[in-house]
DOTORGU-501651 format. One line per 8 residues: number of its first residue (from 1); for each residue x, y, z of C-alpha. Coordinates in steps of 0.02 Angstrom, whole numbers, always signed. Example, Ala and Ser with C-alpha at 12.3 -4.5 7.8 and 13.67 -1.06 7.14 Angstrom:
2
1 = +615/-225/+390; +684/-53/+357
end
This chain:
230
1 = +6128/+4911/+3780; +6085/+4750/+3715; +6005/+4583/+3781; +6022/+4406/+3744; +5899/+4286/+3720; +5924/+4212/+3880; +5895/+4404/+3962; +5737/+4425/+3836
9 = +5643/+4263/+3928; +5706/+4311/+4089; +5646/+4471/+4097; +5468/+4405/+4023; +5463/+4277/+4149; +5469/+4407/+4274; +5360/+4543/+4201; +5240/+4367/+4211
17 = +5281/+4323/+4388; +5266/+4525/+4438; +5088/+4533/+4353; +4999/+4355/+4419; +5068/+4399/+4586; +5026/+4585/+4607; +4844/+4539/+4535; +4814/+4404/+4676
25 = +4896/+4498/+4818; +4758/+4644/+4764; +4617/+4493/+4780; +4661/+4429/+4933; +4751/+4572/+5018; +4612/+4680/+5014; +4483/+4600/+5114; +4631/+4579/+5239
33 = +4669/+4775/+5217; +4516/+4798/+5278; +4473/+4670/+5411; +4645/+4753/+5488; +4591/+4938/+5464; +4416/+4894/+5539; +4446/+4777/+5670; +4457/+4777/+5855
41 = +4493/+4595/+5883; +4658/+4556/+5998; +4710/+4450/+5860; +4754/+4631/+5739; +4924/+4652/+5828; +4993/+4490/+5803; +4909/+4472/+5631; +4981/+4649/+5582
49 = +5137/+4576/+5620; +5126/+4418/+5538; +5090/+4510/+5367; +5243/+4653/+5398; +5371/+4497/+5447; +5440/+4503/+5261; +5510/+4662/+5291; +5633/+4634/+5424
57 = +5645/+4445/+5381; +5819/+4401/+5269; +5721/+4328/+5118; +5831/+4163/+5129; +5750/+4132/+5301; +5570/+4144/+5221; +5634/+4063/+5076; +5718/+3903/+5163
65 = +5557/+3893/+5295; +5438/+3887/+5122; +5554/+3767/+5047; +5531/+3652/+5187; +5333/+3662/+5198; +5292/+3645/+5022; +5426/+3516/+4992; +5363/+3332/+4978
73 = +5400/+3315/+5173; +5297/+3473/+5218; +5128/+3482/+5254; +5100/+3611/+5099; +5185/+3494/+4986; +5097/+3314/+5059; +4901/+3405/+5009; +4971/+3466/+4840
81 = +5037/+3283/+4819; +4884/+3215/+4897; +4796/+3342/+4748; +4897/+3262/+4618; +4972/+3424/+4594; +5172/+3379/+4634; +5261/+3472/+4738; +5278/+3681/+4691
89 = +5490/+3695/+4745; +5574/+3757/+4575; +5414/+3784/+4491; +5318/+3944/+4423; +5192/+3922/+4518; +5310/+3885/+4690; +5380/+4077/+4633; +5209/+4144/+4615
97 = +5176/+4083/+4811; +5328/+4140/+4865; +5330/+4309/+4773; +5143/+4325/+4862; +5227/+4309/+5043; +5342/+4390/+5028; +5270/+4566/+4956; +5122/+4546/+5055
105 = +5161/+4694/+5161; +5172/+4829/+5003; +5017/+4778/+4948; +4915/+4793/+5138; +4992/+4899/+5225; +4953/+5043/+5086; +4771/+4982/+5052; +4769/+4974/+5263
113 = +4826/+5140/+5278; +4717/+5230/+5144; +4560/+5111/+5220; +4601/+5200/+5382; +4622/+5355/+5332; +4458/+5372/+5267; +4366/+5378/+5439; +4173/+5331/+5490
121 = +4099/+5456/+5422; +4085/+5426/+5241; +4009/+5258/+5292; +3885/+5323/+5404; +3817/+5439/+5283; +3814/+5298/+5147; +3722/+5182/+5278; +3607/+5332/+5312
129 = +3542/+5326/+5121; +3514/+5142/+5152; +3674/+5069/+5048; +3693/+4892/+5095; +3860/+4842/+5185; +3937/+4766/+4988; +3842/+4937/+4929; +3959/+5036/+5030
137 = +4116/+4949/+4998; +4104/+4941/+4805; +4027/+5130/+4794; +4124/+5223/+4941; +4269/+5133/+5010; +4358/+5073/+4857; +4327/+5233/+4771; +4408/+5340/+4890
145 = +4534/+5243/+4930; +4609/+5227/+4754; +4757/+5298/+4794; +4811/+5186/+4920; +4759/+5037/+4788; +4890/+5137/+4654; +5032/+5142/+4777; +4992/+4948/+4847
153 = +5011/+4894/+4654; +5145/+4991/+4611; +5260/+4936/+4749; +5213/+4761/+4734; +5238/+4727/+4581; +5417/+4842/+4587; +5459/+4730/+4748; +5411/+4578/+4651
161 = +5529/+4614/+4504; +5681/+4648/+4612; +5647/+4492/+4712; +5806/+4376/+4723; +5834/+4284/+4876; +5670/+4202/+4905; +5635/+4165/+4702; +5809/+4076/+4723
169 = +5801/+3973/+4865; +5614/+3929/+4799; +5653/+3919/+4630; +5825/+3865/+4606; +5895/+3913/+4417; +5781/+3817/+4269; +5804/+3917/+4105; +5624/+3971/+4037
177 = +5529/+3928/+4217; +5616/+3994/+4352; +5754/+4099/+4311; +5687/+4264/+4341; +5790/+4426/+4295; +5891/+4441/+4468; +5942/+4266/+4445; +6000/+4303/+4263
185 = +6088/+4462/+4322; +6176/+4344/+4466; +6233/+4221/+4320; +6316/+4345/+4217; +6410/+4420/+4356; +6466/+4238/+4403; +6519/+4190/+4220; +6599/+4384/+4232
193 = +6473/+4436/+4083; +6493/+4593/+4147; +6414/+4692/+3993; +6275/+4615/+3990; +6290/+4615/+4187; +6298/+4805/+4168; +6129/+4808/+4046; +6019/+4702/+4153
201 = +6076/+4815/+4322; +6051/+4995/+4205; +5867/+4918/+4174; +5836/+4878/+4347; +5911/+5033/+4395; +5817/+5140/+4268; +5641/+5033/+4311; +5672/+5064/+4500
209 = +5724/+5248/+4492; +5529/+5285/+4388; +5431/+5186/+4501; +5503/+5298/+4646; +5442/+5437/+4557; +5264/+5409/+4499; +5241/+5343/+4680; +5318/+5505/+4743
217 = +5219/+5619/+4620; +5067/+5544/+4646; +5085/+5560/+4834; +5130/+5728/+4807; +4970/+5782/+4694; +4856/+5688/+4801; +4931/+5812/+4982; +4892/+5962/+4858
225 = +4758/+5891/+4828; +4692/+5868/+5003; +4750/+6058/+5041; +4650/+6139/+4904; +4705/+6301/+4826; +4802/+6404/+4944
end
């Protein structure tokens, strides 16, 4: 198995994109988790579905909607303009918003789910000994919820690095800024490079198959967990 140095930046161009956008999806997501776990509001259910759309959406659709608002006719791209910051279409930093849509649901819905999970209870009896409402948060919720934070960064930043229709339409092709290591797997099929076709896909393959596990395992160990010895 061997890579070329177009594969080598490719594939460190996406470990890059993977990393920045898993870290802010677990800034932002998780007050979000946890407005959506705690709230009441009528606004939840259409919110809720707002922030699962990206996984029933073809990625071209989000990707050609984004093009459009952040281009230099969209109201995205007119207040980066208006910032002196150009417009963010075939840019890193267009990927990085992107990549942030659209694995916005593996990130929530896990933190969501684990924030849930944990019930009233745990709260009450922190709020009991007096622990301030930030208290509370930083001492019981995040915490217990870790495992929920595990599988929300696992699976975004997997989903991330097997991103290819939204990083393309957003991103286009550019050599060292945007061509991430589905799009360099894509041009080596089309030039019918099919070795080093067949190396990149084994890696993704290989990559994909072990995040599977740990996520399974961990699941696993955390039910026994749960159940105590039998």
């Amino acid at each position: 198995m061997s890579f070329s140095a177009g594969d080598i930046t490719a594939l460190w161009l996406t470990l890059r994109l993977a990393s920045l956008v898993t870290l802010l999806l677990l800034l932002l997501g998780t007050p979000l988790a946890w407005w959506l776990a705690r709230t009441r509001s009528r606004w939840k259910g259409p919110i809720s579905a707002v922030v699962a759309l990206p996984l029933v959406l073809p990625p071209t659709v989000l990707g050609f909607y984004l093009l459009l608002a952040m281009g230099p006719n969209g109201p995205v791209g007119q207040l980066t303009l208006a910032l002196g910051l150009g417009t963010l279409p075939f840019t890193f930093w267009g990927l990085v918003v992107a990549s942030m849509l659209y694995s916005l649901p593996f990130v929530v819905q896990p933190i969501q789910n684990a924030m849930e999970a944990l019930g009233e209870r745990p709260l009450e009896v922190a709020a009991t000994l007096r622990a301030s409402p930030w208290d509370r948060f930083f001492s019981v919720v995040l915490p217990l919820t870790r495992p929920g934070f595990l599988t929300a960064t696992i699976l975004g930043f997997a989903h991330t690095v097997g991103e290819f229709g939204v990083v393309l339409m957003i991103g286009g092709n550019i050599p060292g800024a945007t061509r991430v290591i589905s799009v360099q797997l894509y041009d080596h099929v089309e030039a019918l490079e099919y070795g080093q076709a067949h190396s990149l896909s084994a890696t993704l393959l290989l990559f994909s198959f072990v995040v599977l596990m740990v996520v399974y395992g961990f699941n696993r160990r955390q039910k026994l967990a749960r159940m105590g010895p039998l």
